[in-house]
N, C-alpha and C positions, 0 to 999 in steps of 0.2 A: 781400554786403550792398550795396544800392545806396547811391549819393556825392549821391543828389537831396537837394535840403534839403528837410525837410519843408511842409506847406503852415499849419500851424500856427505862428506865432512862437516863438523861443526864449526870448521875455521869457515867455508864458503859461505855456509848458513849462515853464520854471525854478517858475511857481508853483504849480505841478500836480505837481514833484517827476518829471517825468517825460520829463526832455531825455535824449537819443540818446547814445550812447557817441559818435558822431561830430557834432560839431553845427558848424553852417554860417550865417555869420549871413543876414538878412534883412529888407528895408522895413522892415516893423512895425519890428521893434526897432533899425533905426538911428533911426527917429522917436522912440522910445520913448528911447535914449542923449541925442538933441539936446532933448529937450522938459525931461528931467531933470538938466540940466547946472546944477553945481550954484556958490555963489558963488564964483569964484577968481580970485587976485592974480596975476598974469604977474609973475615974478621971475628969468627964464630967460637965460642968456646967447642974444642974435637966432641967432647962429651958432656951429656948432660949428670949432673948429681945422679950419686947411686941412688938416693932416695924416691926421686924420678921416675927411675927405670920401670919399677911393676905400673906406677901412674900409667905411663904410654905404652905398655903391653895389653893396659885391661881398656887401652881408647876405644878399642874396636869396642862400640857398642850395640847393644844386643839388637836384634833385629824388630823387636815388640818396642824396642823404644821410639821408634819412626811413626809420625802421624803417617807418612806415605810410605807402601813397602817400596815401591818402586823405586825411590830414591839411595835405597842403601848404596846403589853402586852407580850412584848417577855424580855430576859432577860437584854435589852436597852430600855426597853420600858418608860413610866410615873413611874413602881413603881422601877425602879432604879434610874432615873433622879429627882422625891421629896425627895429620902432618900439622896441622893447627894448635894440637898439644904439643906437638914436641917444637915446634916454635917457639909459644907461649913458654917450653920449660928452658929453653936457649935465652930467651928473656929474660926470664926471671935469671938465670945466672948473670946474663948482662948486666943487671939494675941493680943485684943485690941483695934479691929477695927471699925471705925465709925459708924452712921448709912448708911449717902450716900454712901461709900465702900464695905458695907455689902447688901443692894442692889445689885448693880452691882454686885458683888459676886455671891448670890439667882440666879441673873438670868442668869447669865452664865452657873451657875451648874445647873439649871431645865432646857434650854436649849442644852448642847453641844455636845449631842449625835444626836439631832433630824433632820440631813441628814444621819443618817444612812441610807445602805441598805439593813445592813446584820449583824447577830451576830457574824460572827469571824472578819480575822482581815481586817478589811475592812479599806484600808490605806484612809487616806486624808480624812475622815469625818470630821475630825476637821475642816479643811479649809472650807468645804461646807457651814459647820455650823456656820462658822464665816461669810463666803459671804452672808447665808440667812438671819445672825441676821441686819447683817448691810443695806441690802434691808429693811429690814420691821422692822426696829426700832422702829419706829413710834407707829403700831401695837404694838408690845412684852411690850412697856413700858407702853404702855396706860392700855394690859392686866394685868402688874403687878399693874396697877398706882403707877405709880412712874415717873416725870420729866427725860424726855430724854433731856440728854448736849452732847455735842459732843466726851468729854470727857469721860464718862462714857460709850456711844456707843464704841469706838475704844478700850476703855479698857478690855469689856466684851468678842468684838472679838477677841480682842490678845490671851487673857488667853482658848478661846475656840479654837482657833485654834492651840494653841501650847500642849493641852491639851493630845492629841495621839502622839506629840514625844517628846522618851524620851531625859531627860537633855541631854547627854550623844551625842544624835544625831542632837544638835541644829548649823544649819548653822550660815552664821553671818546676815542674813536675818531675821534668827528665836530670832539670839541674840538680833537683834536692837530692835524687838518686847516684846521680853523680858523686854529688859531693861523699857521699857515704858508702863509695867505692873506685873513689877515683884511680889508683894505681892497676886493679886489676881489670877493670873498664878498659883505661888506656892501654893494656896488656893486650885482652883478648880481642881488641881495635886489631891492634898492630899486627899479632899473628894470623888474623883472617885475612888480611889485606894481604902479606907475605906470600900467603899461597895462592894468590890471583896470576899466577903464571901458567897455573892449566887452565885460564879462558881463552878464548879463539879468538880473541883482537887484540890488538897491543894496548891499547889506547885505554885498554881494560886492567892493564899489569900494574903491578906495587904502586902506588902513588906517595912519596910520604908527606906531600903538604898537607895531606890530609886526614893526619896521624899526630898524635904528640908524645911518641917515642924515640929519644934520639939513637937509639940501637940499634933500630930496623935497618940503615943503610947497611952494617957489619953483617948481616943474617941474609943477606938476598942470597949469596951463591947457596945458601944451605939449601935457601927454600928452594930455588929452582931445580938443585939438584934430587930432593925429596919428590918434586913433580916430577920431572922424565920420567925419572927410573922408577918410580914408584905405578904412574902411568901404565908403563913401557910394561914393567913384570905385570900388571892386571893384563892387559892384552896380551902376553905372553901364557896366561892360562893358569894364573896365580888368584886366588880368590882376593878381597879386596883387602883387608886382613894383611893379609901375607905380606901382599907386593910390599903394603907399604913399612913392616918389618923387615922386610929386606934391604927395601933402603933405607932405612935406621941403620942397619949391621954394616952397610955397606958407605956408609956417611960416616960410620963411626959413630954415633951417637948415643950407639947404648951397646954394650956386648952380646 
């Protein structure tokens, strides 16, 4: 299967019902993201903890970490899964949260998309995601350097694997997981949801009913602003990586 993006927008696509298991953004639709940018209150801390920083430098993760190569630079790809750290680490500043919890947080949200195989709804990646974090611990933590404990392991995989179903659909299997990591669950919820402003529908953007973070209203302008430009510079000829480092620097986020 070819990696070209289509010549079609994924904004028309999405209203035709008929966007690509792998979807790639494009022009149109970053015009189409910044035309409908909707009214929002900047209530964001400017920067995240220095502690943070190398966290969401080392987001970009490595390309063998993808069940699907194809996806690195698809709309799950690396630059959704750094702008979903550094959410997640905007959170944690919001809520309070440690260093060691803010960690595990980072790395759950730059990993818990990365058994994807596909960009729609591709059920049970979370699980994947959580079964591959827990195989190769070892690895991911040494990648972030940060001390791997055991605790921290099983907490990163709870909140990833529960991370695709919603509250609403949690068994009592998913509760007992819950319960045994509830705050960064609810975390890595909130920041994936946050950067649902690069989908091609509205109807698709942030929701917070369906979230149980009260922070997320204060972080929309970030997120949004994290998607254009971060977008904008990939299509601009910025690897995926980059773009979205730029718009860090340029958000102020991290120096």
């Amino acid at each position: 299967m070819s990696t070209i993006p289509p010549t079609t927008s994924l904004v028309e696509l999405a209203a035709r019902k008929q966007l690509p298991y792998h979807q790639f953004t494009d022009h149109a639709t970053v015009r189409w993201i910044e035309e409908n940018r909707p009214h929002l209150i900047d209530g964001a801390p400017s920067k995240v903890r220095v502690a943070s920083r190398g966290l969401l430098t080392r987001a970009a993760i490595p390309a063998a970490w993808f069940a699907e190569p194809r996806l690195r630079d698809s709309l799950h790809g690396v630059r959704h899964m750094m702008r979903t750290a550094a959410l997640a680490a905007l959170l944690a500043e919001t809520t309070g949260l440690d260093e060691p919890d803010t960690a595990v947080l980072v790395i759950a949200a730059a990993t818990h998309d990365c058994r994807r195989l596909h960009d729609k709804d591709d059920r049970r990646h979370g699980a994947r995601a959580a079964q591959w974090l827990t195989m190769n611990a070892e690895v991911v933590w040494e990648h972030f350097r940060v001390e791997a404990t055991e605790p921290a392991i099983a907490q990163a995989a709870a909140s990833i694997r529960l991370h695709d179903v919603p509250y609403l659909h949690f068994t009592a299997e998913d509760e007992a997981d819950y319960a045994s990591a509830r705050v960064i669950s609810d975390l890595v919820k909130a920041a994936d949801a946050l950067d649902r402003y690069r989908l091609p529908k509205l109807s698709w953007w942030p929701d917070s009913q369906f979230l149980r973070v009260e922070a997320v209203d204060q972080l929309r302008a970030a997120a949004f602003d994290l998607v254009l430009w971060s977008e904008a510079g990939h299509l601009a000829g910025l690897d995926s990586a980059d773009a979205v480092l730029k718009a860090f620097e340029r958000r102020e986020l991290i120096d």
